[in-house]
GUBA-193391 format. One record per residue: x, y, z of N, C-alpha, C in turn; residue in one letter. Coordinates in steps of 0.05 Angstrom, whole numbers, plus 5000, padded with zeros to 4 digits. Atoms other than C-alpha are relative to their C-alpha. Layout:
% GUBA-193391
XYZXYZXYZA
...
END
This chain:
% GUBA-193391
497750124986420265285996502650154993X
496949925006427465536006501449974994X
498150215007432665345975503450155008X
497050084990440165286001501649824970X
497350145020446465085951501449985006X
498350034991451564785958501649854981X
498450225019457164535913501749985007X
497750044996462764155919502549934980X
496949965019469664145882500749795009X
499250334995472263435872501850004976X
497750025023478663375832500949715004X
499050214984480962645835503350045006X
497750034995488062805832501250235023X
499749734972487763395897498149775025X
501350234974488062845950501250135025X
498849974977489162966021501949735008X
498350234996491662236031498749745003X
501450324986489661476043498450035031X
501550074975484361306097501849805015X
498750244987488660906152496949865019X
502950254988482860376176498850105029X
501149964969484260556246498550135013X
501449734987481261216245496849885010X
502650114994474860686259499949935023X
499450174980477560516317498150105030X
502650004971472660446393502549965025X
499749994970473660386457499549855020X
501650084985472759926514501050095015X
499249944975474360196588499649775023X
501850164975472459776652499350295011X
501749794991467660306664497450004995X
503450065005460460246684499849694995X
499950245008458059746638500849864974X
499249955028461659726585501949695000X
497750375004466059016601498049765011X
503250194982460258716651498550074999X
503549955019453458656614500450054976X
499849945011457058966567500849824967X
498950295008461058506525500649805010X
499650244983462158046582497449855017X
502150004980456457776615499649585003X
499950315002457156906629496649935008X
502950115004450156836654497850154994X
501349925019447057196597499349774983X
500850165024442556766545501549984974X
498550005032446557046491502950025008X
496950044998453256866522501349774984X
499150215011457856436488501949805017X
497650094984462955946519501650105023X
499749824976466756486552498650125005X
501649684988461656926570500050314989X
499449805018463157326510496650094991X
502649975017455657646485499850014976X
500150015027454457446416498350224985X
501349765004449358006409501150164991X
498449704998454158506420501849934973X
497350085032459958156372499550054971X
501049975021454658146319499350384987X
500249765007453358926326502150094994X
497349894997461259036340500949934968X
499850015027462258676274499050174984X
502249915019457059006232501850354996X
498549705004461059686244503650044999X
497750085010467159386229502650225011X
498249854990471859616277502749945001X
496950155008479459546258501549985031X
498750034975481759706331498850125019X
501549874972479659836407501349945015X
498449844975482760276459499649705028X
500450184977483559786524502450125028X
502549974985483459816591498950305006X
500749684987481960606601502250154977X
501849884984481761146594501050065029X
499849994982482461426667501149775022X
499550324991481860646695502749964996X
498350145003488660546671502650175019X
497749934974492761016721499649855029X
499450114974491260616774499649704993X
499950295012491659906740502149835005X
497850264995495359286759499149864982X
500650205020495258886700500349755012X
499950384991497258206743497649985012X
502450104980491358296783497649954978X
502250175013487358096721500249774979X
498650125015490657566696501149745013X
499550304982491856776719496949845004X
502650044993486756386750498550215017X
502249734983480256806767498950005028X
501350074968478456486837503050195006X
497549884978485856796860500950324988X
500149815008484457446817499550185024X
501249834983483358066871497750194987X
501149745016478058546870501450255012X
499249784994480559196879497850294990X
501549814992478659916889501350184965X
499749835018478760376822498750275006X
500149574996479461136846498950124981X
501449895017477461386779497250114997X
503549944999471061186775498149985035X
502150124976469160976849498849805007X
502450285002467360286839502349745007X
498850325003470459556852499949844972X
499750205030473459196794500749725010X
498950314997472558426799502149905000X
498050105017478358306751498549694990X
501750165011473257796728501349964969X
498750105021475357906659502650295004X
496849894994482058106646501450064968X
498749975028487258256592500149714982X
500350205026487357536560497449914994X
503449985015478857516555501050224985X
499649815018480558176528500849964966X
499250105023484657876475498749864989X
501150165006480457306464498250204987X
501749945001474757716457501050214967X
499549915029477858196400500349794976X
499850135034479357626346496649835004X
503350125005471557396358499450234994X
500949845011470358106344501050174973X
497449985014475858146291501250334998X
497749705008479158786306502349875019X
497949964992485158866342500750175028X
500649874974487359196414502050204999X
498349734989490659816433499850075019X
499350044976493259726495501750255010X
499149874985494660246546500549935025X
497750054979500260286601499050225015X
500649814981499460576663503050195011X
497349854991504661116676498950245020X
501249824976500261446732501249855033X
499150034977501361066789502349704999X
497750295005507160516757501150224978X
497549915019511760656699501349814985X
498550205020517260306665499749755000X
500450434991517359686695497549844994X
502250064997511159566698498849964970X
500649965024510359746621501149804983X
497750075013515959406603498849584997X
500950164994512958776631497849854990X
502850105020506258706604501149914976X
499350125027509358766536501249805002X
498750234997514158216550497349755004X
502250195000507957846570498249974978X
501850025020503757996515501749964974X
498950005016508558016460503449794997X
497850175010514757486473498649824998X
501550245002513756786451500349845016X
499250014970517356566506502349885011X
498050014986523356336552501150285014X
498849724988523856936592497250005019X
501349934958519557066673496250044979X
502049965004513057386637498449894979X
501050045005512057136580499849654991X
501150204989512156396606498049995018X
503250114979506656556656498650024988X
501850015016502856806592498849644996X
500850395014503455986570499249905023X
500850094981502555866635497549975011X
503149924993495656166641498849894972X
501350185012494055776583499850154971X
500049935033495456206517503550024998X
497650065014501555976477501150154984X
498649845028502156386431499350355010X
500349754994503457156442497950154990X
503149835008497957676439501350214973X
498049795021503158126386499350245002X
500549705013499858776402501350244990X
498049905022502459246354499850405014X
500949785002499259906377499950055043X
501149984971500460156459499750325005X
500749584985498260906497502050005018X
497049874975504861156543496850045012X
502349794984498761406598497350054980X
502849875004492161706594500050305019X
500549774986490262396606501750095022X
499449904981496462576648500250335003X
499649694991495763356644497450045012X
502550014983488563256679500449935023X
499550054977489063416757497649675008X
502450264985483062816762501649765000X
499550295018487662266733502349955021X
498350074973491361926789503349944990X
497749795011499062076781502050144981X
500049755023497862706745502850145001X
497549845003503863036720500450304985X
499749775013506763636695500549944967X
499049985026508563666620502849864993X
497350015009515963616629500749635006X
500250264994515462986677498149744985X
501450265020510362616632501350044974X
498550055018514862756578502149875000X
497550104990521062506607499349625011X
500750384984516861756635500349914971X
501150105018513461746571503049884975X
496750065020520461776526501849785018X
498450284987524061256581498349804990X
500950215009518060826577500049884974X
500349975030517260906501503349804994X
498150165000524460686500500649714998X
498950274990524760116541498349874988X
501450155023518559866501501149854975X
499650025035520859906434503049865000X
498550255002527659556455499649755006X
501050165002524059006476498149844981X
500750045027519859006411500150194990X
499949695021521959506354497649924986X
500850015011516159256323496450135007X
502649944979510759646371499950354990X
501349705003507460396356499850055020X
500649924976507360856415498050274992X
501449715003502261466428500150105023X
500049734963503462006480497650144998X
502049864983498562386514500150304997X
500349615006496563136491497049965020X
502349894985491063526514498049785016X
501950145000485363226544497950084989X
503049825012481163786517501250234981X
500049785008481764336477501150195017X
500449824989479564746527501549925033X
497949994993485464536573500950305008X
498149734987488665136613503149964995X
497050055003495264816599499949894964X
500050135024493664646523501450164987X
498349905008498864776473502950005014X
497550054983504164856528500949725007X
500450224992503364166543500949764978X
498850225032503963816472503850094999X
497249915009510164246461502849935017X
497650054975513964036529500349784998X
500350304997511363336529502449884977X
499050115023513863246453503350114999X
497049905003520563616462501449845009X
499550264982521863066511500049804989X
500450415003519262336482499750064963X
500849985026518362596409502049774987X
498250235003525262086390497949724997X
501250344985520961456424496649984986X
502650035005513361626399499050114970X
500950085029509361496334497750205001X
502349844987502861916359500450145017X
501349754977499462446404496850065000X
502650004992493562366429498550285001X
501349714993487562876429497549845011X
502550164980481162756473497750244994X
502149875001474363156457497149845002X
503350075004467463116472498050255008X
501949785015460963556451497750005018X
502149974985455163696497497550244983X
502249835005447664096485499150085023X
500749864974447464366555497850234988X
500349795007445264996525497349944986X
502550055023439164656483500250264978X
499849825020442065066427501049864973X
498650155015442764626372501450074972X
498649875025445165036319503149985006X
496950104990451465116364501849735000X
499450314998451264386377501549854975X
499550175027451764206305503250204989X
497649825007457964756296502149845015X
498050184992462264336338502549894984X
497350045018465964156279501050104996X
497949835004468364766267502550005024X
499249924978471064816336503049725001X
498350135003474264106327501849984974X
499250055026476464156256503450225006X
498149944989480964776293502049845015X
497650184978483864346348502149784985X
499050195018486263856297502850134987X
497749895005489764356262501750125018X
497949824976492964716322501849775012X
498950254992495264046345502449964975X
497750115023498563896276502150214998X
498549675007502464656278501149885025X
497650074976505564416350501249814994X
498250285017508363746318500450054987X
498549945018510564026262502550215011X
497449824983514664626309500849815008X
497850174985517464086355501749894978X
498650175016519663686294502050214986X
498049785008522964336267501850085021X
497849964971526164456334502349835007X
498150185006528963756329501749984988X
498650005021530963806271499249694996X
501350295004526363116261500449964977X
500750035030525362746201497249825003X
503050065000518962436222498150295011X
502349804993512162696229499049865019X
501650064974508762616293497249994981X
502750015011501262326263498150025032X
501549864972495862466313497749665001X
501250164997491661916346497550155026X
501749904983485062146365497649875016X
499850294985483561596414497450135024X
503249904990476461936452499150254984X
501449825015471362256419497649924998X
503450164998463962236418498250285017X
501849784978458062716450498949855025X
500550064974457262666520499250175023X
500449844976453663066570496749885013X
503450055002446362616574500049915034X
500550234977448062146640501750245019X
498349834981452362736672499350015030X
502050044974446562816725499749835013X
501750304992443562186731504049825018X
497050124991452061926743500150065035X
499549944975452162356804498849795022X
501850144984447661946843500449705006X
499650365000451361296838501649995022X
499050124966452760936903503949954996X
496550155003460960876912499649785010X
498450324998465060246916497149764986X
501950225013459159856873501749954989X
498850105021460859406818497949984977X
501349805027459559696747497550004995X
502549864998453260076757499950114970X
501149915033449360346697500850355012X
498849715002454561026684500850024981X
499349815020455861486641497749824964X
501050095022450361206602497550104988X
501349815018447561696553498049934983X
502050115006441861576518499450214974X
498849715020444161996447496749984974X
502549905018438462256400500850104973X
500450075015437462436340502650204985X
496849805009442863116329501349925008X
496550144985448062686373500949884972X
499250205019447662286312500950184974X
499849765028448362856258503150155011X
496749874992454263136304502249804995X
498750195020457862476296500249904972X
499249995025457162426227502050184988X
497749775009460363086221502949985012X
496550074996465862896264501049794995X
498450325025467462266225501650164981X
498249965022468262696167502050275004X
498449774996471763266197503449805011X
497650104999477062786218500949814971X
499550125028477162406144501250214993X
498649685001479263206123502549985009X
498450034987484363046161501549755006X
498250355003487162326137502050055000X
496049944997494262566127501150055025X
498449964970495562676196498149795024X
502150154975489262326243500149684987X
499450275016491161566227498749885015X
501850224974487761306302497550305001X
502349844979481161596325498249735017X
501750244982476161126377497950145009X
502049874986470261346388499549875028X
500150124970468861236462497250095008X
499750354998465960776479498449894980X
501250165008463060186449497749805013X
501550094995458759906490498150075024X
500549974980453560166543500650235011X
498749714992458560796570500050124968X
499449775017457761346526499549864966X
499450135017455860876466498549914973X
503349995019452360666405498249815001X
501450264992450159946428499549955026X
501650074978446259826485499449634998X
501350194987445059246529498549995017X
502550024984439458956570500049695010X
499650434998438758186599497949974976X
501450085018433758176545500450034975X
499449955017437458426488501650204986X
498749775001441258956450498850124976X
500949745019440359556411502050264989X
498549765011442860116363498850185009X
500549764992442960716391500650204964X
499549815017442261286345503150084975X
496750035012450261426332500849754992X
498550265008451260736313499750004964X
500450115030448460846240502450214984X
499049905016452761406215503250005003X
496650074997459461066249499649714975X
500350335018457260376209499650064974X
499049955028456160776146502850114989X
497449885008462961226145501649755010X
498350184999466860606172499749774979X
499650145022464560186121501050104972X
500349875021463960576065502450184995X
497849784992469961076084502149784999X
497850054997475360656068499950154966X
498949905019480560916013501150364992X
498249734999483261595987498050245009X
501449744993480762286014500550194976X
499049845024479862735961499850345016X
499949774997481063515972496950115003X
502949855009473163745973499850225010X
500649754998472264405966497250034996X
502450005005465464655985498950215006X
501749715004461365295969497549985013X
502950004985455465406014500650215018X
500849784978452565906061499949955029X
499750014974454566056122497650055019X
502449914977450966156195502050135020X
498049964975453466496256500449825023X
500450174977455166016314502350085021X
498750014983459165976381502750024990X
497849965008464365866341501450144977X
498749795015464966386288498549934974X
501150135026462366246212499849735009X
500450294995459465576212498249894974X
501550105024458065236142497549825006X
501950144989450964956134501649774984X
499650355007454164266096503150065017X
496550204990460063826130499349764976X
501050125016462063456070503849854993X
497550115012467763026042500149754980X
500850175023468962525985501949815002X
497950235008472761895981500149814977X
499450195024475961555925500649745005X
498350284996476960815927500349834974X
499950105015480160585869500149624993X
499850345003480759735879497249984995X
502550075006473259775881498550194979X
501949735017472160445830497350115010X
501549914989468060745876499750275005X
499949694990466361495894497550025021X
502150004982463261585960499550375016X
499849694987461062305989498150055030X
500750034979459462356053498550355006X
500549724987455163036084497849965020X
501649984982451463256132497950324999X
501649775002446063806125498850145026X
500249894981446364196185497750295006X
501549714999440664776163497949815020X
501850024995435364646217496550094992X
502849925007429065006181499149744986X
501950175007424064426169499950034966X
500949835028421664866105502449994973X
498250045018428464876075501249804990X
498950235001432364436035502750064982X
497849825018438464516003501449734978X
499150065035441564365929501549934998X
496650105004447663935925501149974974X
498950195028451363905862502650005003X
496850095010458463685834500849924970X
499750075021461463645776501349725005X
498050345000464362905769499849854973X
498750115033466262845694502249804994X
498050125000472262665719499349594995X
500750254978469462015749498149814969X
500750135021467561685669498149815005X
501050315003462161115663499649965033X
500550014983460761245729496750015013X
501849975007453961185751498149915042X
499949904978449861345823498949655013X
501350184985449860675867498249945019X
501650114986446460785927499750395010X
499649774988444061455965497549985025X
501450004979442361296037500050215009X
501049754994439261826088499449975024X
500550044972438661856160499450275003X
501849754998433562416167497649915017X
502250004985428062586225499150195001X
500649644991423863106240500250125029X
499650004969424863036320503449965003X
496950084983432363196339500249985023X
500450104978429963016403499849605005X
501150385014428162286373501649845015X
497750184983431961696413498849724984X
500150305006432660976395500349865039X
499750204967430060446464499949774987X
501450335003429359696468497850014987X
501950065011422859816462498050114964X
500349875024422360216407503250104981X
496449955009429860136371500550044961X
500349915027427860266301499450334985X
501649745009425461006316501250204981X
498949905013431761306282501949804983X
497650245012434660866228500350194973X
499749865021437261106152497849854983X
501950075023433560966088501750004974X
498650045030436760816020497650124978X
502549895007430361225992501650304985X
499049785000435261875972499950124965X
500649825022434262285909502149974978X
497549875020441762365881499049894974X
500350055021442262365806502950054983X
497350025020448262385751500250024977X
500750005030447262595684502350194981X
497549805014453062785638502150115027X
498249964984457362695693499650245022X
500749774980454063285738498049815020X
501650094983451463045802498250145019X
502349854986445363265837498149935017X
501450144977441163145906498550215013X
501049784972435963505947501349895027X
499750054964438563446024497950205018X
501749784978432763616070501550165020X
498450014975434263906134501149885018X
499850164975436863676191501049734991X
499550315014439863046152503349924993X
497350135009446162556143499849914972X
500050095020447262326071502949824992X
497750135028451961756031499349994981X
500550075023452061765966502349904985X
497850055001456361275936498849944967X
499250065024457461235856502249814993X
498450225014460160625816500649924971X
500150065036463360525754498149764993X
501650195011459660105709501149814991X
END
């Protein structure tokens, strides 16, 4: 057998910074089925009162999501927030360009709300500045956030919630440097709405976070130029800047596939080098933090999407069906954005339910998809400080240039004296396995609590209904700790936690 090494450098006092919660944060769209069937479904068995699915709440809990993106995504440049909102017999349905489909307005922004404190996170509400703007922005908040004597947010009490929704966290737009996104703008003009709107927001509540709109991709023709115009513009009025990526295996090349982090671990930083120039240009004294508000691998339902009938209402789209490296690539981009706590404070994986997601529904039940186990271990487990981890290991060549075989990072959480290390063992040879050690002297009377393992031999492997156990982790893992040196085989192809606890 072969062996692979790999050590990591763990200083407790070479921190990058505090974990902000949010970076756990999901996604719901009205897209597909991600609101109907999805979490909404009234004549489902496992509906509750409202027609909330308890199924789902119970999985949504379990991965402990502090906040979720709402309504879109794309969906929200062409959004009339009154048309989902009042009584539902006098709700319209209308036509959503985005996707091609009819939206009920069945459920609306105050199910929405409802539905987050049954799932106890929180909402991050996006404004449409595609085909509306100020007013329009200006308004919602007033509705969602006064208590009331003032036009909107007495029809809130009116429609039967008294008490304001307070959301703390809103998106200026979605994706306006993308010609798809209905009215798409230039740089300068979506910098110039976004800083009025941002404005008129935040005089109406100073107590609200805004996030503007960067890239949609990376790989953007207008990327870079686009952050730097936008933010020269609204940088005054906004807290964030959005980044949007997602990872495909077109290529059935999975070596590449699993390099992806390198590729995003770049964009992260190139992003943080243009918010730091603008803020030098300003002459700022804040830092623009980055909110990386979609993210997730997506290219499975690409095909199968084409084929969906227009003007339906939410057809089974964009719904991927992720295997066993989707799940090893999300692990790695969990911790490539932890690496990156001092600046990435929002991320959402997109979606949560059904579209693009880790929980599946069925009228008969729900299920973890693959990606659901190594977001429910780094979101649980991943709260607290990021430590600096420096890590020695052997490289590979990939698409994107050197590509370490471990993705690896370590968190300190002192309230509970915990040391958690998160990796991912990216060598595909079966045969091989590679050598993890660390010194952790530092880390006294400390001693190895748990070392789960989400390892297969099929990175083709899928989790169904019918068979939804085929990829799960194991708490079965090797690590060891002796005189403060720590030590683990990692097969191939494998996710690992290993979390140590004082005694």
């Amino acid at each position: 057998m072969i062996l692979k090494k790999a050590t990591l450098h763990v200083n407790k006092h070479f921190q990058i910074g505090e974990v902000d919660n949010r970076i756990y944060g999901s996604f719901i769209e009205h897209l597909g089925r991600a609101v109907y069937e999805g979490i909404y479904q009234p004549d489902s068995p496992f509906a509750d009162e409202q027609g909330m699915r308890k199924d789902v709440l119970d999985l949504v809990e379990q991965l402990n999501v502090p906040v979720v993106r709402y309504p879109g995504g794309n969906f929200v440049s062409g959004y009339r927030w009154e048309d989902s909102v009042g009584p539902k017999e006098e709700r319209p349905s209308t036509i959503d360009l985005a996707w091609r489909v009819i939206e009920s307005n069945q459920f609306g922004f105050n199910e929405f709300m409802d539905w987050t404190k049954k799932a106890k996170t929180e909402c991050m509400m996006a404004v449409n500045l595609g085909t509306r703007g100020i007013e329009a922005a200006k308004n919602i908040l007033e509705y969602s956030n006064i208590k009331g004597g003032s036009y909107y947010s007495d029809l809130r009490r009116k429609h039967g919630w008294e008490e304001p929704h307070n959301v703390k966290l809103w998106c200026l737009g979605n994706e306006m440097d993308g010609p798809w996104q209905e009215g798409h703008k230039t740089a300068y003009e979506y910098g110039r709405l976004a800083s009025e709107a941002g404005r008129a927001m935040k005089m109406l509540d100073p107590t609200i976070e805004t996030v503007a709109c960067g890239s949609s991709s990376l790989t953007m023709p207008t990327f870079g130029t686009w952050e730097d115009t936008a933010l020269m513009e609204c940088y005054d009025q906004v807290d964030y800047l959005s980044l949007h990526q997602y990872y495909g295996n077109r290529e059935n090349n999975s070596a590449d596939f699993l390099a992806n982090t390198v590729a995003m671990d770049q964009f992260i930083k190139q992003v943080i080098s243009i918010c730091d120039a603008v803020k030098a240009k300003k002459r700022g004294k804040k830092d623009i933090h980055l909110s990386f508000d979609e993210w997730n691998v997506w290219y499975h339902s690409n095909e199968q999407d084409q084929k969906i009938e227009p003007w339906s209402q939410h057809p089974h789209q964009l719904e991927d069906v992720y295997n066993f490296e989707d799940a090893l690539l999300v692990a790695g981009m969990m911790i490539t954005l932890l690496r990156h706590a001092n600046r990435v404070k929002i991320a959402c994986l997109a979606q949560l339910v059904n579209v693009i997601a880790p929980i599946m529904t069925s009228d008969t039940g729900a299920w973890k998809q693959t990606i659901y186990y190594p977001f429910e271990l780094i979101s649980n487990l991943g709260r607290g400080t990021v430590l600096n981890t420096e890590i020695q290991v052997p490289f590979y060549e990939s698409k994107h240039g050197d590509t370490p075989f471990l993705d690896s990072v370590a968190i300190m959480n002192e309230e509970y004296e915990t040391l958690t290390i998160f990796a991912v063992n990216k060598d595909l040879k079966p045969s091989e396995e590679m050598e993890l050690s660390a010194d952790l002297r530092q880390f006294e009377n400390y001693i190895v609590d748990k070392h789960v393992v989400l390892v297969h031999d099929d990175l083709k492997a899928v989790n169904t209904e019918e068979n939804p156990n085929n990829v799960t982790p194991h708490a079965n893992g090797n690590a060891t700790l002796e005189n403060g040196h720590l030590q683990a085989m990692l097969p191939a192809q494998s996710f690992h936690v290993i979390t140590l606890k004082k005694q």
